[in-house]
N, CA, C and O atoms as a GROMACS GRO file, in nm:
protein
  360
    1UNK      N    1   9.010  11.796   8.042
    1UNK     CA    2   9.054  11.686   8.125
    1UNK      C    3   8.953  11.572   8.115
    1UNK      O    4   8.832  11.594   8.124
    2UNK      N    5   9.014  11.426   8.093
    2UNK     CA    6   8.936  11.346   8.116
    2UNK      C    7   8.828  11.335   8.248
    2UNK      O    8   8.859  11.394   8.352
    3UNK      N    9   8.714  11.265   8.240
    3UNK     CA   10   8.668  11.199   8.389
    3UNK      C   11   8.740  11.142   8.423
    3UNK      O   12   8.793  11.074   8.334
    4UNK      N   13   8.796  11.125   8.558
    4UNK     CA   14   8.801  11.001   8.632
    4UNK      C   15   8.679  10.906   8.688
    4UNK      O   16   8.563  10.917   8.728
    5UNK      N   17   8.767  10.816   8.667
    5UNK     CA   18   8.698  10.654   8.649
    5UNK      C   19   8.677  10.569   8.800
    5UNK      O   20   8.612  10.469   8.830
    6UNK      N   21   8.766  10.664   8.879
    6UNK     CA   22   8.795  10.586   9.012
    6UNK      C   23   8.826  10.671   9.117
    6UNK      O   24   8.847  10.790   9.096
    7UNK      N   25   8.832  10.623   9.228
    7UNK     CA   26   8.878  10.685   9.317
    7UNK      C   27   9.012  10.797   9.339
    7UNK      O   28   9.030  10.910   9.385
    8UNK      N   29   9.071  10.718   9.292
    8UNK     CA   30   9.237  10.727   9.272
    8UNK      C   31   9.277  10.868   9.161
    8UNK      O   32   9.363  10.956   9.170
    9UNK      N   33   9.134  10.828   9.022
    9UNK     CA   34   9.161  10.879   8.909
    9UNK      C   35   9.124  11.079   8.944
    9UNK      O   36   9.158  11.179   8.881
   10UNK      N   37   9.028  11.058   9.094
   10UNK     CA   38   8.982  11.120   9.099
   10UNK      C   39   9.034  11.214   9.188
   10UNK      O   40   8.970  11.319   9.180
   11UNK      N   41   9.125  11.218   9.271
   11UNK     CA   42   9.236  11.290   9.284
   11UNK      C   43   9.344  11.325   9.225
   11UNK      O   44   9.400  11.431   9.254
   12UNK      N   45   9.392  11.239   9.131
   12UNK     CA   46   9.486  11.301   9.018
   12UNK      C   47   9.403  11.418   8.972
   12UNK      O   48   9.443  11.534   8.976
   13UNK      N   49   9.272  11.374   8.925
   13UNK     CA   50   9.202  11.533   8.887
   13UNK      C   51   9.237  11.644   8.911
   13UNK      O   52   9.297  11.734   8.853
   14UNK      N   53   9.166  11.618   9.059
   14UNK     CA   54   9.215  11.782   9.155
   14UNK      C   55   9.332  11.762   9.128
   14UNK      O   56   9.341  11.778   9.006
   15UNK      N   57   9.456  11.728   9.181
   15UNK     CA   58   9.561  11.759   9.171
   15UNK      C   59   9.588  11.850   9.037
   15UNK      O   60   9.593  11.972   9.052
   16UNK      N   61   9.608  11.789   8.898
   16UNK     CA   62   9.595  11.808   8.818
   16UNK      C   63   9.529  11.955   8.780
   16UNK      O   64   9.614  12.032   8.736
   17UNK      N   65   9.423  11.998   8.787
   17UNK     CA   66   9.308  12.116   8.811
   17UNK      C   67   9.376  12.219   8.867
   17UNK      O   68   9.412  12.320   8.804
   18UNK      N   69   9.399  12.195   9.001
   18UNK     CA   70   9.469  12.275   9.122
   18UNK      C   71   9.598  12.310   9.051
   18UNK      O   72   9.627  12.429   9.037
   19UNK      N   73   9.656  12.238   9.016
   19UNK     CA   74   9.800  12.262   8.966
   19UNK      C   75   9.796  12.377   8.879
   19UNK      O   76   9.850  12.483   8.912
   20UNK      N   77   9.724  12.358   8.751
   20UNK     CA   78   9.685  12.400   8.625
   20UNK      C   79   9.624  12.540   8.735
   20UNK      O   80   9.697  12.638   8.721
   21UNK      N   81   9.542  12.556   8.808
   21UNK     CA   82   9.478  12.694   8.848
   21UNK      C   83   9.627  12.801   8.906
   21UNK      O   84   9.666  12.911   8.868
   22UNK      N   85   9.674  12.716   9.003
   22UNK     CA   86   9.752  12.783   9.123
   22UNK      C   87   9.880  12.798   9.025
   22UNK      O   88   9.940  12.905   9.040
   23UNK      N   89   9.927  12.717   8.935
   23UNK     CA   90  10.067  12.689   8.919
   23UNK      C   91  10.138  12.606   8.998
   23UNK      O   92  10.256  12.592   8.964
   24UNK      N   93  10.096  12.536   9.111
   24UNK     CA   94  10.149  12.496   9.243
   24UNK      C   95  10.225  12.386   9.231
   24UNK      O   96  10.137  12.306   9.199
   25UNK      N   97  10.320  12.326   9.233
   25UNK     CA   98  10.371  12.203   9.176
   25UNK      C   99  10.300  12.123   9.218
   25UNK      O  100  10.253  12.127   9.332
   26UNK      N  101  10.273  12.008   9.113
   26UNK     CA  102  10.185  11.907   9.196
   26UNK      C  103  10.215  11.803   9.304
   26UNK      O  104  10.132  11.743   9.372
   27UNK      N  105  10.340  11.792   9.308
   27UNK     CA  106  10.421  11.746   9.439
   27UNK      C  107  10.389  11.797   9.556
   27UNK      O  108  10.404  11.736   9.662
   28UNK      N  109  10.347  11.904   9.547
   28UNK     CA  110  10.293  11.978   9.660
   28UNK      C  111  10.135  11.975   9.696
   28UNK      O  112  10.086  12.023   9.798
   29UNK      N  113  10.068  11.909   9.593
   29UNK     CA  114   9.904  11.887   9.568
   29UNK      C  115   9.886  11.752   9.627
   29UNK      O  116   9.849  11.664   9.549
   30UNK      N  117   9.909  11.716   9.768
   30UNK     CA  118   9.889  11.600   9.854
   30UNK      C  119   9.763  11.645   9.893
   30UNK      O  120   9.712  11.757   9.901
   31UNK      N  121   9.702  11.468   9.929
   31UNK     CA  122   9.539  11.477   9.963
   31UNK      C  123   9.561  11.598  10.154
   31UNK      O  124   9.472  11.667  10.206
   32UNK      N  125   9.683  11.581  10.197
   32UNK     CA  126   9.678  11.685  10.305
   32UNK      C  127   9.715  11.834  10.310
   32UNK      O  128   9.729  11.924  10.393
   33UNK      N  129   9.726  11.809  10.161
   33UNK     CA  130   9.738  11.980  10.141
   33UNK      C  131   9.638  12.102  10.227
   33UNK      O  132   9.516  12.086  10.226
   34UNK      N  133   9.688  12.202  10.287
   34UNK     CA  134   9.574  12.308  10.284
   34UNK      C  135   9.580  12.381  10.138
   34UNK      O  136   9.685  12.399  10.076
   35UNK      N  137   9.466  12.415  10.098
   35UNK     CA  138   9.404  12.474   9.972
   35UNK      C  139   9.491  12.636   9.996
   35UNK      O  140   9.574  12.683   9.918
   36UNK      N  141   9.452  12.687  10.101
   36UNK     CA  142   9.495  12.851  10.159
   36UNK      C  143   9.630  12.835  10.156
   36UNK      O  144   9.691  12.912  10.083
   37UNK      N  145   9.695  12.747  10.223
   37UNK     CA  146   9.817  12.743  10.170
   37UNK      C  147   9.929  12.716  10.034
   37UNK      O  148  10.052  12.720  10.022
   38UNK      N  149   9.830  12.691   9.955
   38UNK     CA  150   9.886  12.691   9.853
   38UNK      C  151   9.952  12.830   9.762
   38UNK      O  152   9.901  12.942   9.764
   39UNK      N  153  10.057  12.797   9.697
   39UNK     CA  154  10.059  12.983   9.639
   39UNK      C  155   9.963  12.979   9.499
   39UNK      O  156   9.930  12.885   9.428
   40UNK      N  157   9.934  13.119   9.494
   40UNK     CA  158   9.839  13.208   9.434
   40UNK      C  159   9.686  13.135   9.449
   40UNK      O  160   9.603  13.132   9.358
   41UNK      N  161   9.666  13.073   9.597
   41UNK     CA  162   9.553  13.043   9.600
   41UNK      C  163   9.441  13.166   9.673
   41UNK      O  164   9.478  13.232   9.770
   42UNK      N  165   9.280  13.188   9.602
   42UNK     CA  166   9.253  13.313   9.626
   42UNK      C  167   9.092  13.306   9.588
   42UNK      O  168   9.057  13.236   9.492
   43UNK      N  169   9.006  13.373   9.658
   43UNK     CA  170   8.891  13.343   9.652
   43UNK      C  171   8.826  13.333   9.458
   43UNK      O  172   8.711  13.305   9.425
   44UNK      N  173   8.926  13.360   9.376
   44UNK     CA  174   8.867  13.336   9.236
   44UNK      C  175   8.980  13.198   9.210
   44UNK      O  176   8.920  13.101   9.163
   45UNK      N  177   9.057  13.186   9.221
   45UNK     CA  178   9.117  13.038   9.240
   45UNK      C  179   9.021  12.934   9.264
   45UNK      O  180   9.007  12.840   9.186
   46UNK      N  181   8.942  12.950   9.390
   46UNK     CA  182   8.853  12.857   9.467
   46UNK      C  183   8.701  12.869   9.376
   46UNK      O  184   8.603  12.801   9.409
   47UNK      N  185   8.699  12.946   9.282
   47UNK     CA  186   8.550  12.937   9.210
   47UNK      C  187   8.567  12.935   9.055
   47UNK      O  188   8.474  12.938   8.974
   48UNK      N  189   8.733  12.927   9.020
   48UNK     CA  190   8.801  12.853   8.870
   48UNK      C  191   8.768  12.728   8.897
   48UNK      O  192   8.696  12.660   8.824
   49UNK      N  193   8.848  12.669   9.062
   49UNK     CA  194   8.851  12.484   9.046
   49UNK      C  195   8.685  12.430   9.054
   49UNK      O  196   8.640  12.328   9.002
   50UNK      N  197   8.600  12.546   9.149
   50UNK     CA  198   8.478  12.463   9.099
   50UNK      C  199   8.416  12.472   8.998
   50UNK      O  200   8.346  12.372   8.985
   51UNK      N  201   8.403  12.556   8.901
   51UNK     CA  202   8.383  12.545   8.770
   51UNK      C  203   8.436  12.465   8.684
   51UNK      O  204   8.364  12.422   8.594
   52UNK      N  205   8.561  12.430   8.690
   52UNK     CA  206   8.634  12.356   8.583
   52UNK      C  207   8.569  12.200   8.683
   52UNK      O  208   8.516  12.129   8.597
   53UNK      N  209   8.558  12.135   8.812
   53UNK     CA  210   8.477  12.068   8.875
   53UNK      C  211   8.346  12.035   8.814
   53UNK      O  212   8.312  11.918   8.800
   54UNK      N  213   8.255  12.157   8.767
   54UNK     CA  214   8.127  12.118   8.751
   54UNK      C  215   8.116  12.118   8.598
   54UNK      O  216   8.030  12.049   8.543
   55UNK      N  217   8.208  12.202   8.523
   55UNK     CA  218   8.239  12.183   8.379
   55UNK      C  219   8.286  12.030   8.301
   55UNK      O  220   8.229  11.961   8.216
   56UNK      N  221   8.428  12.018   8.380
   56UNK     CA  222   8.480  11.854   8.322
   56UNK      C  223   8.394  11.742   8.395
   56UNK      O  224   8.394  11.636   8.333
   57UNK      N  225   8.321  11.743   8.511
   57UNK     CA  226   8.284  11.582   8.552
   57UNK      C  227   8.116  11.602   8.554
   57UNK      O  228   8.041  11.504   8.564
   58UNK      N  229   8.058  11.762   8.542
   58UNK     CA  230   7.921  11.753   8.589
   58UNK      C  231   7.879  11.721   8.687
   58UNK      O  232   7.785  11.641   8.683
   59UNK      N  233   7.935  11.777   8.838
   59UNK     CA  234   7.925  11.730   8.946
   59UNK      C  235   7.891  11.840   9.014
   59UNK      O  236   7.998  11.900   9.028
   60UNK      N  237   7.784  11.922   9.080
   60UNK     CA  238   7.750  12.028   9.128
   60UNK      C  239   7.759  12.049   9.317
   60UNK      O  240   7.680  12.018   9.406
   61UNK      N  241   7.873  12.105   9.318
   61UNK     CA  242   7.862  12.056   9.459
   61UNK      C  243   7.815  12.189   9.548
   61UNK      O  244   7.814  12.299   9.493
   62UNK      N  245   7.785  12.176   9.658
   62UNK     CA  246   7.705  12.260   9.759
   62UNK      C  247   7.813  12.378   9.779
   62UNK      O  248   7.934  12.360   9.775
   63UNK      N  249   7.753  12.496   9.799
   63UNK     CA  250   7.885  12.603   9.784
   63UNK      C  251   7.901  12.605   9.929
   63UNK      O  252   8.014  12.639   9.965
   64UNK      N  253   7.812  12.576  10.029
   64UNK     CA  254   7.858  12.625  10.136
   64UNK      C  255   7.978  12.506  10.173
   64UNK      O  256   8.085  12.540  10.224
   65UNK      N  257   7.956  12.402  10.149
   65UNK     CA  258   8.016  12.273  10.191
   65UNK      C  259   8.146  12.286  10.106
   65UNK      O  260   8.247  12.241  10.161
   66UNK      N  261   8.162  12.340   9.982
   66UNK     CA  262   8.271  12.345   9.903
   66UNK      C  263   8.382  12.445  10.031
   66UNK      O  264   8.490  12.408  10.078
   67UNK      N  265   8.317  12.560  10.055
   67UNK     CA  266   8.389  12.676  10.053
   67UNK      C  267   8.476  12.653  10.207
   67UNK      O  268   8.572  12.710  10.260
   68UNK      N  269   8.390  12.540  10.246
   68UNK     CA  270   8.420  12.496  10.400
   68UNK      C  271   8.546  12.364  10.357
   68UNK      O  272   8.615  12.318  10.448
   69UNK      N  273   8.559  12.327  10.250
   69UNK     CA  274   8.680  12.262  10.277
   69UNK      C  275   8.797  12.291  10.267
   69UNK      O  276   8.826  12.366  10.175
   70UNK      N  277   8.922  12.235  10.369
   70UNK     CA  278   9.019  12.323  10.407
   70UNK      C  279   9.127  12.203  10.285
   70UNK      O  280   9.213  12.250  10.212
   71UNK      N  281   9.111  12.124  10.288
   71UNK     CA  282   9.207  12.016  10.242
   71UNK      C  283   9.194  11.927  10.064
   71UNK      O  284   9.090  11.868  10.036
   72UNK      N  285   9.283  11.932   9.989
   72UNK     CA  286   9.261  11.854   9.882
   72UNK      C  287   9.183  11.704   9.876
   72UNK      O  288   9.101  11.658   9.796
   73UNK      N  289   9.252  11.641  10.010
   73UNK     CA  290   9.202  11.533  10.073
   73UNK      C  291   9.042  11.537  10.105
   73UNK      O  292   8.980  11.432  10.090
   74UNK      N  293   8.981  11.642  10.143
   74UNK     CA  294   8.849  11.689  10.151
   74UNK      C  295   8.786  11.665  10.073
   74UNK      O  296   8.710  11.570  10.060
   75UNK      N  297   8.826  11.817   9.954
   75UNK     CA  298   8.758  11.810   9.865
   75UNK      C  299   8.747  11.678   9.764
   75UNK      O  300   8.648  11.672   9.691
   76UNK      N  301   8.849  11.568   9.758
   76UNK     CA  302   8.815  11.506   9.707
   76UNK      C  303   8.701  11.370   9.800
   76UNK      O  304   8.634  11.276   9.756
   77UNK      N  305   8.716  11.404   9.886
   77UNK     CA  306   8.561  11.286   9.956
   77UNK      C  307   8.446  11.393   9.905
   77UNK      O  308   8.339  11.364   9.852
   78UNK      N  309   8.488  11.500   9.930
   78UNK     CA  310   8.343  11.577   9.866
   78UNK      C  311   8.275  11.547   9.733
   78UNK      O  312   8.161  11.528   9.692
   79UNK      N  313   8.397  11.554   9.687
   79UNK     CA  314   8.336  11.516   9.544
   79UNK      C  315   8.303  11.390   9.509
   79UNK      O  316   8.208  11.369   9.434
   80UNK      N  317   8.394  11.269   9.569
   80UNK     CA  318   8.343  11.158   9.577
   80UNK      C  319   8.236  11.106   9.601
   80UNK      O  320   8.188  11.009   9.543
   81UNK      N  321   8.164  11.204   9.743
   81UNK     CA  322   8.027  11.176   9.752
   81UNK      C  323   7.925  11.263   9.700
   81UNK      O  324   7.806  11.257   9.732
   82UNK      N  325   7.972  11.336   9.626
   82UNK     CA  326   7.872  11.402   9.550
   82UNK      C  327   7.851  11.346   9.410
   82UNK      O  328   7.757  11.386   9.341
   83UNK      N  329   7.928  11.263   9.371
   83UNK     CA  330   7.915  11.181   9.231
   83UNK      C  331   7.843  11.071   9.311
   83UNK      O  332   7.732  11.037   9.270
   84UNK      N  333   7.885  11.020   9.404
   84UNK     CA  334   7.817  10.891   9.432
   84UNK      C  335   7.641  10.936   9.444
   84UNK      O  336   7.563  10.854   9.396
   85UNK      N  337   7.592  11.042   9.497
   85UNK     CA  338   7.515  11.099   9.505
   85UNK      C  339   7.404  11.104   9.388
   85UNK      O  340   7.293  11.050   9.393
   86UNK      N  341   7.452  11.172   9.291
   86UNK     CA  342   7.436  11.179   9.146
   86UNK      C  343   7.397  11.045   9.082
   86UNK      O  344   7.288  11.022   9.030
   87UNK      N  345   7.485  10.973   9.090
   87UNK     CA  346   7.478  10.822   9.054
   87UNK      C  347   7.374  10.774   9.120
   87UNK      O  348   7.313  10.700   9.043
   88UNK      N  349   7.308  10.779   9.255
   88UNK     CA  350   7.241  10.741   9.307
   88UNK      C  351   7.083  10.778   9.256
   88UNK      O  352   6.984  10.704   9.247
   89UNK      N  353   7.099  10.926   9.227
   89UNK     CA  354   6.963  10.987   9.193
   89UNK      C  355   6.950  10.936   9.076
   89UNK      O  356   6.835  10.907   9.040
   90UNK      N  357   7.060  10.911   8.990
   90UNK     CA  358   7.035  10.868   8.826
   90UNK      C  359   6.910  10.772   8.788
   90UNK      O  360   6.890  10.739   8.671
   0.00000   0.00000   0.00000
């Protein structure tokens, strides 16, 4: 998968990711999604998307803070501010 470039680009990601992990239609991969509610979502589900996370963008995010988000919408401010983060230390 490409990086995303933007904000925007950067939820298609997850979406995208999530989809590709769960099978889940991505119509159903709204930033208010619950993650648990998704089907075949499952504690190796949740440590595929952060790998393929820290694999495609190089973005290492905190496991406790990961494991604590309930929402797609979440995880993507998470990750948002964990690149901004990154960028910052650069």
């Amino acid at each position: 998968m490409p990086e995303p470039a933007d904000d925007h680009e950067t939820l298609e990601f997850l979406r995208e990711a999530i989809r590709d992990i769960t099978d889940a239609p991505v119509e159903e991969v709204g930033p208010d999604a619950r993650l648990a509610a998704l089907g075949n979502w499952s504690s190796l589900a949740a440590l595929r998307l952060l790998t393929t996370i820290e694999d495609s963008l190089g973005v290492w995010l905190d496991l406790r803070e990961y494991l604590a988000v309930e929402t797609v919408g979440e995880l993507d401010t998470a990750l948002r501010d964990a690149r901004q983060t990154n960028d910052e230390s650069s």
